[in-house]
N, C-alpha and C positions, 0 to 999 in steps of 0.2 A: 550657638552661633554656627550656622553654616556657613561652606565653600567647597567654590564651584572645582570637580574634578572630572578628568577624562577616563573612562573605562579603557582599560581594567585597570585597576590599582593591586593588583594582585600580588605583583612583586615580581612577576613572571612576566613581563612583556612576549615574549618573541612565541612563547609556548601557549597562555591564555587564550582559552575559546571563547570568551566573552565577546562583546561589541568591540571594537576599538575605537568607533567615531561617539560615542553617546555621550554626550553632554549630562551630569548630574548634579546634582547640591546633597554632600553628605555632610555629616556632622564634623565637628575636627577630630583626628587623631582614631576616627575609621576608615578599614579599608574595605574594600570589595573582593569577595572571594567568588570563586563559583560553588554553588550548592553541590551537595551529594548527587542528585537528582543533574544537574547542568554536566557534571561531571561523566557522570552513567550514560546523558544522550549525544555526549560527543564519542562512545566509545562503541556505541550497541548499532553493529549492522544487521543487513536483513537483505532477503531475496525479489522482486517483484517480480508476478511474471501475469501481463496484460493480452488478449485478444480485442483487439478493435474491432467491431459488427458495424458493418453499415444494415441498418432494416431497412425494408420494404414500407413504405408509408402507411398506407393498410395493416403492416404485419404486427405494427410499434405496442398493439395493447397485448396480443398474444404473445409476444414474442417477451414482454414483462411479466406476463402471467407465471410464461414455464420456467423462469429462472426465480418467480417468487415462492413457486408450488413443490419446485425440484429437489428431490436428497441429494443431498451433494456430497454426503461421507466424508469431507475435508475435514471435520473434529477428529476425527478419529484416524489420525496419520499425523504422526512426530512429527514437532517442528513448523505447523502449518498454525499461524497466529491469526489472519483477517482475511475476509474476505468481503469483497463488495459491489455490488453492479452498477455502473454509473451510468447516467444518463446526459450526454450533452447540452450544453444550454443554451450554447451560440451556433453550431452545427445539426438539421434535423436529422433526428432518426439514426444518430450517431451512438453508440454506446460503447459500453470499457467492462469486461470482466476482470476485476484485480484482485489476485490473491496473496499476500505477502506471509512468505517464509522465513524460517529461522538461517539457514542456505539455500543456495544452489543444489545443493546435494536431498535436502528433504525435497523438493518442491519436485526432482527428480525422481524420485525413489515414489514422490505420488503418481507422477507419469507412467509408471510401470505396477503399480496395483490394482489388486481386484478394484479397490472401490472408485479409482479413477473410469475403471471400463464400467462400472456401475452406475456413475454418474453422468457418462458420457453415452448413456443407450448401450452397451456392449454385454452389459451381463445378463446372464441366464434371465427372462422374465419379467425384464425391465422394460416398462410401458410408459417411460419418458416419450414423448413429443419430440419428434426432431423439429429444430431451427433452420437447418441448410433451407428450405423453399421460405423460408421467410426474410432469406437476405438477400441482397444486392452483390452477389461476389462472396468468397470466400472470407472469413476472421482474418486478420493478421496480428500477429502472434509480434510481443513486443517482450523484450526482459533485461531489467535492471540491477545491479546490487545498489545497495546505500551507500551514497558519501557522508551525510549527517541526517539523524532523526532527533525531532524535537516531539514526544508526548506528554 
């Protein structure tokens, strides 16, 4: 026999991260917990730190190439978990380099490494491609910490 109950039934109102509007159909004399896992991504912060590119229309296939082709040394620096290049879908020629940290403090400590000037054309030898003539203006530099992650 089911009935119909509202999230969370946890026992915890006021503190529960769960839904509070969901509407469900549990069995009787069950209740709804949050998993191990629900638990861990109300609790796990992290760093973001973004550059928005506007490209040059022309520049849009090169300018994907040298960040497909690029070392970027990011594996190899504490605390550095993903990274990603985005490509906008409603704005042209829009893009987003996002790299997400464990803090504020790794994502700094990249800013000041070899392999950051490595990645960035700075080091001894390094025969990266610059991007500067393939943009419309300067990156802007955007950075977050987490309020909730859900993975």
């Amino acid at each position: 026999m089911l009935q119909q109950a509202r999230l969370p039934t946890c026992g915890n109102q006021a503190t529960c991260k769960l839904q509070k509007s969901a509407t469900v159909f549990l069995p009787r004399r069950v209740t709804c917990k949050a998993s191990a896992t629900e638990q861990q991504a109300s609790t796990k912060t992290c760093f973001v730190a973004m550059n928005v590119f506007k490209v040059k229309p022309e520049c849009a296939a090169d300018f994907e190439e040298v960040w497909k082709s690029r070392e970027s040394h990011l594996k190899e620096m504490p605390g550095f978990v993903r990274f990603a290049l985005l490509k906008c879908e409603n704005v042209p020629n829009k893009y987003i380099s996002q790299s997400t940290w464990e803090s504020g403090d790794a994502f700094k400590a990249w800013t000041q490494s070899q392999q950051f000037n490595k990645a960035h054309g700075q080091g001894e030898g390094n025969k990266r491609p610059g991007i500067a003539q393939m943009l419309d203006g300067p990156p802007s530099p955007e950075f977050f910490s987490s309020v909730t992650m859900t993975e």
